[in-house]
C-alpha positions, 0 to 999 in steps of 0.5 A: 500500500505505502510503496504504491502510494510511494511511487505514485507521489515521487513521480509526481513531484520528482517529475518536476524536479529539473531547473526552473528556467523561466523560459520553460513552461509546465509542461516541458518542465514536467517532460524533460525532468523524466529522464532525471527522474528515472536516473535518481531511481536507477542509481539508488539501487547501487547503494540504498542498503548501504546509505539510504540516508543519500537517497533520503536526501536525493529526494528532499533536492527533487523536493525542494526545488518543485514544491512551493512548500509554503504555500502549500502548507499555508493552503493546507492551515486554512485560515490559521494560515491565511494573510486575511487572519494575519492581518486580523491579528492585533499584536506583534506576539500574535503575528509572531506567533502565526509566522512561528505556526507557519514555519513549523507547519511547514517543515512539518510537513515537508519532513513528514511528505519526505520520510513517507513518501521515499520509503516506497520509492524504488518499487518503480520498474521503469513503467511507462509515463505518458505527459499529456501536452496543454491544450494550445489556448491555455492560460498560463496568467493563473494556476495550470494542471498538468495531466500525467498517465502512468502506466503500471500492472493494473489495465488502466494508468494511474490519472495524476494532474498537478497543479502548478503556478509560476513565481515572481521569478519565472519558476513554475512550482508545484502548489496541489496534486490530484491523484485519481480524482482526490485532491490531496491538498483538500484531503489535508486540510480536512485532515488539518480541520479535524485535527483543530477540533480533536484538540479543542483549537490548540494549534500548536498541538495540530502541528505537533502531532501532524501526520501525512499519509491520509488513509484515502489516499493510501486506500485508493493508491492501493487499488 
């Protein structure tokens, strides 16, 4: 189950791993950083019995560079962590207080997704990924999705569409997944919400005991 959900999520984010140049858009960034992607794999195998911790590594780097970590985290708190409640807030230990939640949530997050995430990796056994180029009248001035099919045992591929969106400085990140039509940032903040109310509003306590394998998206990775 968790190696399913593995694979599926590494290629999503890690097929969006190479540079960022300004003149690429989603969907090239997405096409070219395949040949990457499968090298990372192919290589691991070499050495993941002896040094897992540089492929743990390896895929915090793809990470990094394709995931806007913060907006999506800040997406996931709602509106604990939305500039609208920061603006609300009436003092500077408040703010701080946000801006302190924000960061912790975040690298949360971020650990949590990375540690999960790669243990399912090297399951991968060079299915085939088909991109699905963007219709020739896109908007490209908001959010894209991109559709990517990837092909495993079972008949039909698994659907995956990210969303991306493109910085200040040219680069188009990732922001949300859509795996076989589950919106995993929505699955997260409903996770997030219910996790507001298991601990009476205590903020601090969601982000302590934050997890990131919600189990319908690992039920639904399994099928």
């Amino acid at each position: 189950m968790l190696k399913k959900l593995g694979i599926t999520l590494f290629i999503v984010f890690g097929m969006l791993s190479q540079s960022f140049a300004a003149e690429k858009g989603p969907y090239e960034v997405v096409a070219d950083t395949t040949q990457e992607l499968v090298k990372v794999i192919e290589d691991a195998r070499s050495y993941i019995d002896k040094d897992p911790q540089r492929f743990n590594n390896e895929v915090r780097r793809i990470m990094d560079d394709v995931v806007d970590f913060q907006s999506f985290a800040r997406g996931i708190m709602g509106k604990y962590g939305s500039r609208g409640y920061y603006e609300s807030l009436k003092t500077e230990a408040e703010r701080a207080q946000f801006r302190d939640r924000v960061i912790r949530f975040t690298n949360s997050f971020k650990d949590g997704l990375i540690n999960t995430y790669s243990k399912g990796l090297l399951g991968f056994n060079g299915n085939r990924i088909e991109v699905l180029p963007l219709a020739d009248d896109v908007d490209l001035s908001g959010s894209v999705g991109v559709r990517q099919d990837i092909y495993g045992e079972r008949a039909k591929p698994y659907q995956v569409v990210y969303t991306l969106r493109q910085g200040s400085d040219g680069a188009w990140k990732l922001r949300n997944v859509i795996i076989e039509g589950l919106n995993l940032g929505r699955i997260y903040q409903n996770q997030f919400d219910a996790a507001v109310k298991q601990y009476g509003g205590d903020i601090d306590k969601v982000i302590d005991n934050w997890t990131v394998a919600p189990q319908e998206v690992m039920e639904k990775a399994a099928e």
